[in-house]
C-alpha positions as CSV (number, residue, x, y, z in Angstrom):
1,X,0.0,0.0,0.0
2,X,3.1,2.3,0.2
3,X,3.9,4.6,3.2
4,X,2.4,7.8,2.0
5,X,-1.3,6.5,0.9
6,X,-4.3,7.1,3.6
7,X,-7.9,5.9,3.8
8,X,-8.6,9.7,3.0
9,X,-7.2,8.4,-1.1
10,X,-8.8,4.7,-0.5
11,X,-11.2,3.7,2.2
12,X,-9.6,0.1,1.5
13,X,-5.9,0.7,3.0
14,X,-5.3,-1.4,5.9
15,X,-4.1,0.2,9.2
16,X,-3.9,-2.5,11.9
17,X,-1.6,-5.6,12.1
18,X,-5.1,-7.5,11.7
19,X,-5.7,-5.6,8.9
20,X,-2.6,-5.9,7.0
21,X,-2.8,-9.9,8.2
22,X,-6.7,-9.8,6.1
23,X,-5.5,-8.2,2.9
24,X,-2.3,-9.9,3.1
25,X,-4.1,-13.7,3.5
26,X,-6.7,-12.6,0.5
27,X,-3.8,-11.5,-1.6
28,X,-2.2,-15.4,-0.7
29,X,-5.4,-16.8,-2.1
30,X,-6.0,-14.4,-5.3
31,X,-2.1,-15.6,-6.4
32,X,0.1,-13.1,-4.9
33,X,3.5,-15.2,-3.1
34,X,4.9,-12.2,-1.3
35,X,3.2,-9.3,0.9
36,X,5.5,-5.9,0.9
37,X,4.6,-4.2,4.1
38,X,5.0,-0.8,5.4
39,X,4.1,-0.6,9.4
40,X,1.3,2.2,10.5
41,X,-0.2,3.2,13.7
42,X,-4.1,3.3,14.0
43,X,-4.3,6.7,12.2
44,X,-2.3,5.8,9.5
45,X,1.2,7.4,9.7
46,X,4.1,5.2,9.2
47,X,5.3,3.5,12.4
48,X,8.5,2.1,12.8
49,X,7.9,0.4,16.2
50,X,9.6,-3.4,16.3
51,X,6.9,-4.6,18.6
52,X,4.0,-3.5,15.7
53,X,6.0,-5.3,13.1
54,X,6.4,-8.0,15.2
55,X,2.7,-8.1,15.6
56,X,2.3,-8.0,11.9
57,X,4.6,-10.8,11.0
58,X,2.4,-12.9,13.3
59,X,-0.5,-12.2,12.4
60,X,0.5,-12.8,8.6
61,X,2.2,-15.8,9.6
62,X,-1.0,-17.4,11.6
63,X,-3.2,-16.6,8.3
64,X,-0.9,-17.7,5.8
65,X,2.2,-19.4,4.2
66,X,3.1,-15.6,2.2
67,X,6.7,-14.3,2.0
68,X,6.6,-11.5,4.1
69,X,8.4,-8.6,2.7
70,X,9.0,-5.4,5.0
71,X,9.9,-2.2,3.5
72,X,12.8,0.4,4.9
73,X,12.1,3.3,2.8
74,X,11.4,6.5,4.5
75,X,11.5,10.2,3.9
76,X,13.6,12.1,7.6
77,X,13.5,9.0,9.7
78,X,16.9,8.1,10.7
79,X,18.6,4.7,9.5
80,X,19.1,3.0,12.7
81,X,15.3,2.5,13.6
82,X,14.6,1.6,9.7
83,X,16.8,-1.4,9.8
84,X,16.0,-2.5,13.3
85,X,13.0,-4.0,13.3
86,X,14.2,-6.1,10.4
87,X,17.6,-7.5,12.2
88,X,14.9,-8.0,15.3
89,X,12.0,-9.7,13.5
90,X,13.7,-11.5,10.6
91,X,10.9,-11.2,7.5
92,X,12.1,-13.3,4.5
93,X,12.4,-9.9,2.6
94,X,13.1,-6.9,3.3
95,X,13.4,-3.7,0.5
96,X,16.6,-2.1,0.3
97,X,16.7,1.1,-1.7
98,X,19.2,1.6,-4.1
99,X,19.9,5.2,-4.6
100,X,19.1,8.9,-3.6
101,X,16.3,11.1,-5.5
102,X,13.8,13.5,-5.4
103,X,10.9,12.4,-4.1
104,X,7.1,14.1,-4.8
105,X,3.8,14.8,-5.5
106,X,2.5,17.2,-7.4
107,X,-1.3,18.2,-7.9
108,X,-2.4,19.5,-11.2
109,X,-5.8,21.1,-9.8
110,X,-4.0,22.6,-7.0
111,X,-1.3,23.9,-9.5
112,X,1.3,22.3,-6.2
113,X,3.4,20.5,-4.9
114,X,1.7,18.1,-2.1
115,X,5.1,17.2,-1.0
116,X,8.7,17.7,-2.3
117,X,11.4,16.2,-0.1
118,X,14.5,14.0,-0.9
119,X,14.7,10.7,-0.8
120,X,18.2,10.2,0.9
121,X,19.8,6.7,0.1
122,X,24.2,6.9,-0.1
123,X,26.2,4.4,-0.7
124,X,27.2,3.7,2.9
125,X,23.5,3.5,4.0
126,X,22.5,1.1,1.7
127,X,25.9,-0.9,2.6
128,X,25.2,-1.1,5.8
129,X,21.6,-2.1,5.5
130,X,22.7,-4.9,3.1
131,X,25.2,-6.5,6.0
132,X,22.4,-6.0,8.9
133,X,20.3,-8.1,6.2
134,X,22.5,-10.6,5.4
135,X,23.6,-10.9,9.5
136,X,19.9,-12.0,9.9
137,X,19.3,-14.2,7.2
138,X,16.7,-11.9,5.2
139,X,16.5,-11.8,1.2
140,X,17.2,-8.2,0.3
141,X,14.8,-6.7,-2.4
142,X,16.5,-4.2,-4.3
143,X,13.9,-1.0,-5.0
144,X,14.9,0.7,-8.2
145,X,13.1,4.5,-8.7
146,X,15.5,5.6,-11.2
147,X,17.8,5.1,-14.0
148,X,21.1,5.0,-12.2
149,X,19.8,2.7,-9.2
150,X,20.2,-0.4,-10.9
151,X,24.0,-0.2,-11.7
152,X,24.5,0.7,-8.2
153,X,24.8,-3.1,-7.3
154,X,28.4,-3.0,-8.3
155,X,30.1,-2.0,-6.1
156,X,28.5,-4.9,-3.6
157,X,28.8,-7.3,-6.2
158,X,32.5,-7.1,-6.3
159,X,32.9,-6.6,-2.3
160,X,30.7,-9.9,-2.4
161,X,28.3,-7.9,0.2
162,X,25.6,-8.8,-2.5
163,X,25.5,-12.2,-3.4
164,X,23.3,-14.3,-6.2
165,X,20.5,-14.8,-6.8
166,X,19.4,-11.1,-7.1
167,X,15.7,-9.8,-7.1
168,X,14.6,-6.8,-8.3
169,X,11.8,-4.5,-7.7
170,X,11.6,-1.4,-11.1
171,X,9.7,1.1,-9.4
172,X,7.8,3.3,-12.0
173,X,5.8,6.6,-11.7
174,X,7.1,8.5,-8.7
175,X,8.0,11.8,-9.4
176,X,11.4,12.7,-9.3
177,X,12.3,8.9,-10.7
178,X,12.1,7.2,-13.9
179,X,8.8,7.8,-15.6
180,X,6.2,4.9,-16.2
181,X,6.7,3.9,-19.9
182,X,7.3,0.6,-21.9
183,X,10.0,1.8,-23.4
184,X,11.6,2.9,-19.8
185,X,10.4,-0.5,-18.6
186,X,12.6,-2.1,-21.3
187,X,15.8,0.1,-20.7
188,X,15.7,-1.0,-17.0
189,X,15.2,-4.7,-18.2
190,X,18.5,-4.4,-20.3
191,X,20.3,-3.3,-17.3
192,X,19.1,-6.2,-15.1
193,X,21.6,-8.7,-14.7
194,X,20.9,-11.9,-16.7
195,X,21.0,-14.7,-13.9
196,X,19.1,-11.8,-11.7
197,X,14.9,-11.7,-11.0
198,X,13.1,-8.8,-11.6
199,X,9.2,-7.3,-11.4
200,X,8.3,-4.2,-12.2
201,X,5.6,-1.9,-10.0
202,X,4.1,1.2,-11.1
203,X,2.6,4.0,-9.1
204,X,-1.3,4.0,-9.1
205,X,-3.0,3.0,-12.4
206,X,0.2,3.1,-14.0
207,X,0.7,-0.7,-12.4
208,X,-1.6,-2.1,-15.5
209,X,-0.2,-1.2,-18.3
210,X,3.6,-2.1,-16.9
211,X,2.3,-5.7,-15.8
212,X,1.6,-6.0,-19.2
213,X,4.3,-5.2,-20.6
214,X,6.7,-7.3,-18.4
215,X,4.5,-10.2,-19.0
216,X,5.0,-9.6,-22.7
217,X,8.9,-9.4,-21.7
218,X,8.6,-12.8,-20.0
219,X,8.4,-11.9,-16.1
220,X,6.5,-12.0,-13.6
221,X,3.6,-10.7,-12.3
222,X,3.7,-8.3,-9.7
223,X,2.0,-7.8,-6.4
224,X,-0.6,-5.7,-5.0
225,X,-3.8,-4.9,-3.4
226,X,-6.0,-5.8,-6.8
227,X,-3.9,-9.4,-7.0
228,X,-6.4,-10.8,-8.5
229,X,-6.8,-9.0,-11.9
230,X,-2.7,-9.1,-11.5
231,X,-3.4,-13.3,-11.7
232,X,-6.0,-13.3,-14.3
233,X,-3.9,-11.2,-16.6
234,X,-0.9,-13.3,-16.0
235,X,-3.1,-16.4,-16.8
236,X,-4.1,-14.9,-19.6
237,X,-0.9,-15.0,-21.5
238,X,-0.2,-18.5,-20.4
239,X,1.3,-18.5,-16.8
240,X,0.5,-19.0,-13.6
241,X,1.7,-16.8,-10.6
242,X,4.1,-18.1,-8.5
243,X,3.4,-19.7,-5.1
244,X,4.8,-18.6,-1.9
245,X,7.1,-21.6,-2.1
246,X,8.1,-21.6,-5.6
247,X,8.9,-18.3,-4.8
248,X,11.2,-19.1,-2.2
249,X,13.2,-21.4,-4.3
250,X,13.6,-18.7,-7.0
251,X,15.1,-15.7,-4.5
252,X,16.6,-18.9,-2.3
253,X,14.8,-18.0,0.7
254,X,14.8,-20.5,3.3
255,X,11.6,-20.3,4.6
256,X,11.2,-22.4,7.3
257,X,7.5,-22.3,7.2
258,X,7.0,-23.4,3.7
């Protein structure tokens, strides 16, 4: 659901570590195989407490076999309490962001900006998140905005800090990053490693018409609160979405519930 969304743009986001354990368990049995989480408190701002994760891994965990996937993205928060509720819970994912950007919204009715910050990720952030990660046995999912972020691997590829297989995660359609096109899809694919996994997600309604096109360039589908249609259009074209376990064995998770 992302960190910035509120009921007061969808009446449907979940709040509560019940709630996120609901849509998450629907999303298990509409096809999805991983749930990307972002911790609130009752009102809805982002809440990086280790206790409320904690309380939302188990109640995803008591509803269903999902991957649980917990995001560390945040605008002014400080690094030390975005990794460690990770390094104490131990989700099989976590996102690690790989590079620094603007970061907005802008309103075309207004004539505004609803926000304009910076997204702050340096190299030695995302380094150190990446040990604290591989310290507690978590699968690190590597969140692309821009253009730039996915040759940042390299240097952790070569210091071995970043190890194979690799997953993926093209983020489309925020301002301030790479724009959501099919021809910007494909010049992020061509930069993905070839022995690496990829999906793509796109910002709003933008989501549709990137599925698409990475199911036409032989991925798979992607994740989200309308899983279902995500499912049908992958079966459409042939394929079936991956199962929590299959997609385990594809990022070499070890899951020990699975």
């Amino acid at each position: 659901t992302g960190a910035l969304t509120t009921r007061d743009q969808c009446e449907h986001i979940p709040y509560t570590p019940e709630e996120i354990a609901e849509d998450a368990a629907e999303a298990r049995e509409n096809g999805a195989a991983v749930a990307h989480v972002h911790a609130r408190t009752e009102n809805g701002s982002p809440t990086f407490d280790t206790e409320v994760y904690r309380e939302i891994y188990d109640e995803v965990r008591a509803r269903t076999d999902i991957l649980i996937n917990f995001s560390t993205g945040a605008l002014h928060e400080p690094a030390d309490s975005r990794i460690e509720y990770v390094e104490g819970v131990r989700p099989d994912i976590a996102a690690l962001n790989m590079g620094s950007m603007n970061y907005a919204k802008y309103s075309e009715s207004r004539d505004d900006f609803v926000f304009d910050m910076v997204f702050e990720n340096p190299f030695n952030e995302i380094e150190s998140f990446l040990e604290a990660m591989n310290n507690a046995g978590v699968k690190p999912e590597l969140e692309c905005f821009d253009t730039g972020h996915v040759g940042n691997i390299r240097p952790f590829l070569k210091s071995g800090t970043l190890e194979h297989p690799i997953h993926f995660s093209l983020i489309m359609g925020v301002l301030g990053g790479i724009p959501p096109t099919i021809e910007n899809l494909a010049h992020q694919v061509r930069q993905v490693p070839d022995d690496a996994n990829w999906q793509v997600i796109g910002i709003s309604e933008d989501q549709w018409q990137l599925a698409a096109g990475a199911l036409s360039m032989g991925e798979m589908a992607t994740n989200g609160e309308l899983v279902a249609k995500a499912a049908e259009l992958t079966r459409n074209v042939g394929r079936e979405p991956a199962t929590p376990a299959e997609a385990a064995d594809i990022m070499e998770i070890d899951a020990d519930h699975l």
